[in-house]
Wavefront OBJ file of the C-alpha trace (Angstrom):
o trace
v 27.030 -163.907 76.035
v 23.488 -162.991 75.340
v 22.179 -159.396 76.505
v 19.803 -160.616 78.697
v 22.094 -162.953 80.488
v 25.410 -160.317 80.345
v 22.555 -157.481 81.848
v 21.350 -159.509 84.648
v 25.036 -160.516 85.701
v 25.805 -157.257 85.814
v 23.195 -155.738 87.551
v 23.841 -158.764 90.351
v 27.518 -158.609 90.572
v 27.780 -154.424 91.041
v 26.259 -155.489 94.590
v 29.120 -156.726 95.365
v 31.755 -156.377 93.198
v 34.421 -153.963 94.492
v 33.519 -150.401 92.980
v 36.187 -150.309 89.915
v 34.050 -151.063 86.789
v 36.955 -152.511 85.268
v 36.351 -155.461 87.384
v 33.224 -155.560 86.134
v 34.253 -155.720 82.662
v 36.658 -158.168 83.292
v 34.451 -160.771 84.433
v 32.284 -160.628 80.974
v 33.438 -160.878 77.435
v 30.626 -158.604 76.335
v 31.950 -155.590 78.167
v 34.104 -154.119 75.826
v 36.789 -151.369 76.274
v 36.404 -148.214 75.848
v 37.466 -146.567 73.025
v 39.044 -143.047 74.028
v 37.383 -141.525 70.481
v 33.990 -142.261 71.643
v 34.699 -140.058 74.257
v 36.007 -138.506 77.369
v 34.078 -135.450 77.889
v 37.292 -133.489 78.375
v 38.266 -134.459 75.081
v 36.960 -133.915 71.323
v 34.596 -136.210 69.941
v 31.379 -136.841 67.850
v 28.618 -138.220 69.637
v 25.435 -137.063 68.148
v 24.031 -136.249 71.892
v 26.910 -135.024 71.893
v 27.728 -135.630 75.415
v 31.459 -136.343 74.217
v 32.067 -133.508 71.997
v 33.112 -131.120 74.867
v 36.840 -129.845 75.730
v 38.304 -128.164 78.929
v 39.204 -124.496 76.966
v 36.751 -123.156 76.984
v 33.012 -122.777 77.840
v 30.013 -123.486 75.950
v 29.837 -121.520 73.092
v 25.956 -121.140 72.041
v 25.675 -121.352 68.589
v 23.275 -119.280 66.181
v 19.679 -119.615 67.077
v 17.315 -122.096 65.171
v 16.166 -120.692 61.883
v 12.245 -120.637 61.458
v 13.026 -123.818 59.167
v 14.754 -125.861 62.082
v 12.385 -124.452 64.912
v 8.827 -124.999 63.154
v 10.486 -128.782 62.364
v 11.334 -129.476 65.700
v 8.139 -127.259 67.187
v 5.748 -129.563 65.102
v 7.077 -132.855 65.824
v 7.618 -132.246 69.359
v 3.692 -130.789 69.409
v 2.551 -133.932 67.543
v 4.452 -136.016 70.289
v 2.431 -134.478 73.130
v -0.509 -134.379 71.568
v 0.173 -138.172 70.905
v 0.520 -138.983 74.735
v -3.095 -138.477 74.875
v -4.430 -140.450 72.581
v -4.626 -144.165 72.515
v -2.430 -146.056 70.949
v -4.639 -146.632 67.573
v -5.040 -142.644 67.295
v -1.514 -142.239 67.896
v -0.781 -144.562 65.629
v -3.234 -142.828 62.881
v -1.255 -139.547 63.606
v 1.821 -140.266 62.678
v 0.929 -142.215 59.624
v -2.700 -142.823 58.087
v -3.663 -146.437 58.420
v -1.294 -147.083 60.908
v -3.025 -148.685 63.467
v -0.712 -148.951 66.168
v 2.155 -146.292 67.690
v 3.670 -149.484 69.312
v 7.272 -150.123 68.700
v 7.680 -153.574 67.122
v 10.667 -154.158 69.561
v 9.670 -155.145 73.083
v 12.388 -157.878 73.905
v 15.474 -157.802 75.053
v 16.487 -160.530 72.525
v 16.127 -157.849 69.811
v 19.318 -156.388 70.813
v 20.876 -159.790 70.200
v 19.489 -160.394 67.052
v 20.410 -156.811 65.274
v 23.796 -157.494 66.487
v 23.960 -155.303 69.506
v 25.982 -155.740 72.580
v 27.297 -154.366 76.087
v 30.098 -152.452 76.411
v 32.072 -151.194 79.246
v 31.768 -147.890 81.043
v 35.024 -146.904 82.622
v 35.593 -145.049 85.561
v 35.422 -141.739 84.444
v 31.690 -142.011 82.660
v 30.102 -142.738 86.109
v 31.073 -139.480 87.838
v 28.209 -137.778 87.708
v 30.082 -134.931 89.402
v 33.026 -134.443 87.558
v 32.276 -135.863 84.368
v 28.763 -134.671 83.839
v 27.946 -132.261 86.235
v 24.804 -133.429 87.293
v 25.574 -135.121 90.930
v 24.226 -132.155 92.664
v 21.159 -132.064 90.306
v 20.123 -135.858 91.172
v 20.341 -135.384 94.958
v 17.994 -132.066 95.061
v 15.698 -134.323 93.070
v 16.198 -137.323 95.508
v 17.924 -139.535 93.562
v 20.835 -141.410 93.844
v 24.082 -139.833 92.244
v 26.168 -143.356 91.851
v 26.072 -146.149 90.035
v 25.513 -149.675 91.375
v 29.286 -150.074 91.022
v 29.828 -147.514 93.206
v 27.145 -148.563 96.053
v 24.747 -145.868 94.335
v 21.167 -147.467 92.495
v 22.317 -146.275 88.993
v 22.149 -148.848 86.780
v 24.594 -147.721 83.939
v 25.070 -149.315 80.890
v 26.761 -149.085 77.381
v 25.464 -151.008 74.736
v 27.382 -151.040 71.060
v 26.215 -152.089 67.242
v 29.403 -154.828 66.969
v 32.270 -155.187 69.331
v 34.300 -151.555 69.588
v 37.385 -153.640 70.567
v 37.989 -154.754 67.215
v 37.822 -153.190 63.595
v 34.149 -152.182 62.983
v 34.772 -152.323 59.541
v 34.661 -155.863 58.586
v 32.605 -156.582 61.376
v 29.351 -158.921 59.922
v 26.237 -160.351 61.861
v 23.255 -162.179 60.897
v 19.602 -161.212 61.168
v 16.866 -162.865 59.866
v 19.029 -164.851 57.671
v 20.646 -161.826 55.998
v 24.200 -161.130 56.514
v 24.524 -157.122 57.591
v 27.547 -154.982 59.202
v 28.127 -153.567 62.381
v 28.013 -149.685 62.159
v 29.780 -148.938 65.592
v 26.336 -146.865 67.032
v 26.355 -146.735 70.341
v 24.672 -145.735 73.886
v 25.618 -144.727 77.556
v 22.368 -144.316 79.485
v 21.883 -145.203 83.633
v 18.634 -145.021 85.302
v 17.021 -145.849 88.892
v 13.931 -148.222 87.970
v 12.585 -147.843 91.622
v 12.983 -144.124 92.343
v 12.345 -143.264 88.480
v 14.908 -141.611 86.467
v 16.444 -142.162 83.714
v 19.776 -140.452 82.270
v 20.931 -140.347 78.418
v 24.683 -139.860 78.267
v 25.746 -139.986 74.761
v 24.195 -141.581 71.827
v 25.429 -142.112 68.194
v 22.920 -144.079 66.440
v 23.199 -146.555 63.501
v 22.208 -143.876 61.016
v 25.194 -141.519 61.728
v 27.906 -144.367 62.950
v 26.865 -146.202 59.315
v 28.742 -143.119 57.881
v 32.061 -143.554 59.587
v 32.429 -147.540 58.194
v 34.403 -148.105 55.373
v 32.862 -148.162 53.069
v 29.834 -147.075 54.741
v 26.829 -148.894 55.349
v 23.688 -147.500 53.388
v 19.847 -147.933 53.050
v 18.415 -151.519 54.368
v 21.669 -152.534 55.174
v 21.159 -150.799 58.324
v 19.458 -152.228 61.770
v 15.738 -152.364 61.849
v 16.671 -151.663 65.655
v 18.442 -148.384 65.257
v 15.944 -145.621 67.323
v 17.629 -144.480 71.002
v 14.457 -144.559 72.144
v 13.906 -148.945 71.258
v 17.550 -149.213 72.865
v 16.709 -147.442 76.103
v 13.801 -148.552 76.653
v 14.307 -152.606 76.301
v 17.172 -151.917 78.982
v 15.199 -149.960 81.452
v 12.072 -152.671 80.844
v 14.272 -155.789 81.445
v 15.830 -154.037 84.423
v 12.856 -152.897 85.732
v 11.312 -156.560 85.527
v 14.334 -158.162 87.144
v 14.017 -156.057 89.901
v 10.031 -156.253 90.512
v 9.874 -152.707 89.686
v 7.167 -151.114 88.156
v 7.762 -149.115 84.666
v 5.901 -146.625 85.306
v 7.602 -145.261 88.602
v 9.273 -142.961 85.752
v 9.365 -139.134 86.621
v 12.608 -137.424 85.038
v 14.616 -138.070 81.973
v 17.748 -136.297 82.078
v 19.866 -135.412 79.157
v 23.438 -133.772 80.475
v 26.387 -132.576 78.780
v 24.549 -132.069 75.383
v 26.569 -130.857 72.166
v 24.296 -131.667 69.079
v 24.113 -128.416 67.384
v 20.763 -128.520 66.558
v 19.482 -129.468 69.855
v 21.622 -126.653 70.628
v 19.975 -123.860 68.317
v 17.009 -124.811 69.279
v 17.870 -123.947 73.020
v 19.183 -120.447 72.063
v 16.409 -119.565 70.257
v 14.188 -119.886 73.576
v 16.763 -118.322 75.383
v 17.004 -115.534 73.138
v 12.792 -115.196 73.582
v 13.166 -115.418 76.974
v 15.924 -112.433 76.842
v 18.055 -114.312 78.896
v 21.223 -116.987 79.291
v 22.084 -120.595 79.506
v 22.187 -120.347 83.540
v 23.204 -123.133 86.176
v 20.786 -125.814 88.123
v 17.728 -124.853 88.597
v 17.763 -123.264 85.543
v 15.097 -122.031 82.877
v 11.512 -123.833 83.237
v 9.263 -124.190 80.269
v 5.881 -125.498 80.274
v 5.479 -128.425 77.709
v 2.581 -127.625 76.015
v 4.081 -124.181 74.180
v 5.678 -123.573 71.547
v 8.875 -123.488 73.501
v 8.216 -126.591 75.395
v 7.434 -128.516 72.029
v 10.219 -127.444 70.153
v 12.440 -129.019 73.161
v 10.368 -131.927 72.818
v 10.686 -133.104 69.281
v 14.638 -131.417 69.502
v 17.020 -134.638 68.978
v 17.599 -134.522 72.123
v 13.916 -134.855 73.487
v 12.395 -136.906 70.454
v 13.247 -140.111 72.144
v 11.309 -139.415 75.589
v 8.730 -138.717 73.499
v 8.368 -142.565 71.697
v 9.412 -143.764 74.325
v 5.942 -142.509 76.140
v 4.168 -142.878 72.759
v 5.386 -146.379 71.653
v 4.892 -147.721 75.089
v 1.146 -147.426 76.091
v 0.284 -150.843 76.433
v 3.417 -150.858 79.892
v 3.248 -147.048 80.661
v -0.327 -146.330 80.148
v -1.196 -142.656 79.447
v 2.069 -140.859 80.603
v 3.734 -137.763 79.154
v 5.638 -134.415 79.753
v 4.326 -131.435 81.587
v 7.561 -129.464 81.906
v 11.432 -129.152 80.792
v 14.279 -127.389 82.704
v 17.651 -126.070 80.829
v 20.527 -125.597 82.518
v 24.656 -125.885 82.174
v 26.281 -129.302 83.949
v 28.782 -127.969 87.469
v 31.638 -128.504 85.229
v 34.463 -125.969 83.771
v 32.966 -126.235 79.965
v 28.990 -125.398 81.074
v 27.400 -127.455 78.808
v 23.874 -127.678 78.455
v 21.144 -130.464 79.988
v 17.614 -130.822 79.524
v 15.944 -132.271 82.666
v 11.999 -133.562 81.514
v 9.607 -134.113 84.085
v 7.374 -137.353 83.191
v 4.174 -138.718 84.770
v 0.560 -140.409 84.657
v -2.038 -137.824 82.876
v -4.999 -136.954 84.185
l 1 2 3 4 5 6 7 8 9 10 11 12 13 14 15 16 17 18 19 20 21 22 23 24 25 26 27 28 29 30 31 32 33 34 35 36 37 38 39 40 41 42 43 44 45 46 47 48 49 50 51 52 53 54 55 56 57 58 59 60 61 62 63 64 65 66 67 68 69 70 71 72 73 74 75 76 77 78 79 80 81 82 83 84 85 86 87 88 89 90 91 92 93 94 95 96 97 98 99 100 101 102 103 104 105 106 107 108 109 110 111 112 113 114 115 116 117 118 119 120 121 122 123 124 125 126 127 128 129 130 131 132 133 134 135 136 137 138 139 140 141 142 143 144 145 146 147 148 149 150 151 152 153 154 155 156 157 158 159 160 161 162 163 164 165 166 167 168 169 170 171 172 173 174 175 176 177 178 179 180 181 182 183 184 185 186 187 188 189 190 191 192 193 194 195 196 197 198 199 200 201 202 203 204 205 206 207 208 209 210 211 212 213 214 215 216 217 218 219 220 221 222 223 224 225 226 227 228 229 230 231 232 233 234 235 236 237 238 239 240 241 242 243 244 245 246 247 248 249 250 251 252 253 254 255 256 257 258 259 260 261 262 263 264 265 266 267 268 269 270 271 272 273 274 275 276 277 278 279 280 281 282 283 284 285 286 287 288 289 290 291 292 293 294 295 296 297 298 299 300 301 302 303 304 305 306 307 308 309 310 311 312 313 314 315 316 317 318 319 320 321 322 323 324 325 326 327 328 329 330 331 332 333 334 335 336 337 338 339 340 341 342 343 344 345 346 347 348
């Protein structure tokens, strides 16, 4: 089953479908099971968000703080990624890379996914608790949104979308794009966002780059997707959705990333907390202006770097839209990991 196709069942049978996903996932053969070492957030794992790298034992631990090496990398990108929302797309394009004269990304179909072997995969039960699992339940209805997935009579829209089939051994796994013959890394995504109200949630991530390394043997250079970027993936789901609802793109205000474990997302957050003299606290949290050099080093983090193309690459659907300001706080569950909650809109 296509992506398209598989997406827009999906979205139409969670309106009526009895709230266990596994129903769901029974009803298409592109909604794979879900493989425990991908991750239950009360178990180990390896996600480069890391949303799943997080155990019940203990709270978060905050690692060093960011060297000046790590925080001027992160502070620099993130700055040119702001800077970028402002200009059009040919000077943003220009920015990042002289004669470039587009920052468009070359994906902008949901047939992409198809053709660099992507597909859905299921979300069980536990990974749509935004209480329990992820903490942020509370956090969604201060902001007005819903806190459920459409599975659960909520307006989530939650998806998981794999490079290859997770049900089977990754390794030997083979597709064919653009008449070469490439392997399936095993990267994948769990994202859920409201198209009408306007947010948008990242869950975990392990992209193609860091999931090629687990294969054996592992896959290397241009044997990897040209569709590999977090910010492509989410962004062809939320479009698609958005269109097959009537819902306009640019209703986007937050982009929420919970239950965060990538260690250098994570020095970069205790290096502003240690300039701000103070501690990883819960919901509201710490606010920080965008355009500083704490805001921008949260920006072009690898947690942030993906709102930011996403608003960059996007122009020509979003218009002019950027960041003005990014909360930290820990998720309302035992282990206190950290979120980043951007605010998003139209600039003026």
């Amino acid at each position: 089953m296509k992506i398209a196709t598989a997406i827009r069942f999906l979205v139409a049978a969670a309106a009526w479908i009895a709230p266990a996903v596994s129903h769901i996932a029974a009803l298409s053969p592109q909604r794979l099971s879900r493989n425990a070492s991908h991750g239950n957030p009360n178990a180990q794992g390896k996600g480069e968000n890391g949303a799943s790298a997080v155990g019940p034992v203990s709270k978060w631990a905050p690692p060093q703080p960011a060297d000046n090496t790590l925080w001027n990398y992160c502070k620099c990108k993130g700055e040119k990624l702001w800077r970028a929302t402002y200009m059009s797309d040919r000077d943003a394009g220009q920015l990042f890379s002289h004669g470039v004269t587009s920052a468009a990304s070359r994906f902008r179909n949901i047939e992409d996914l198809d053709i660099w072997g992507y597909s859905t995969g299921d979300l069980g039960g536990w990974q749509i608790k935004f209480d329990v699992t992820w903490g942020v339940a509370h956090v969604l209805r201060d902001l007005g949104f819903s806190d459920k997935c459409s599975a659960e009579d909520g307006y989530l829209e939650c998806f998981r979308v794999v490079h290859g089939d997770e049900h089977a051994d990754l390794d030997g796994q083979t597709y064919v794009a653009n008449g070469r013959t490439l392997r399936a890394t095993g990267a994948f995504f769990s994202f859920a966002f409201d198209p009408e109200d306007g947010i948008f949630i990242f869950m975990e991530k392990l992209t193609a780059k860091y999931a090629a390394r687990q294969r054996h043997p592992p896959v290397l250079g241009n044997a990897l997707p040209a569709l590999q970027q977090s910010s492509d993936v989410a962004w062809l789901f939320y479009k698609y959705v958005a269109d097959q609802q009537e819902n306009d793109v640019r209703n986007l205000k937050n982009f929420l990333v919970v239950s965060i474990s990538n260690t250098n997302t994570l020095r970069i957050i205790r290096r502003v907390l240690d300039q701000r003299g103070t501690t990883l606290g819960p919901w509201p949290g710490l606010e920080i202006a965008i355009n500083s050099d704490e805001g921008h080093a949260l920006l072009g983090s690898p947690n942030g770097n993906a709102l930011g193309y996403m608003l960059v690459q996007h122009k020509a659907e979003l218009g002019h839209f950027g960041v003005s300001k990014v909360r930290m706080f820990y998720g309302g569950t035992p282990v206190h990991r950290p979120c980043l909650l951007f605010y998003v809109g139209r600039l003026t």
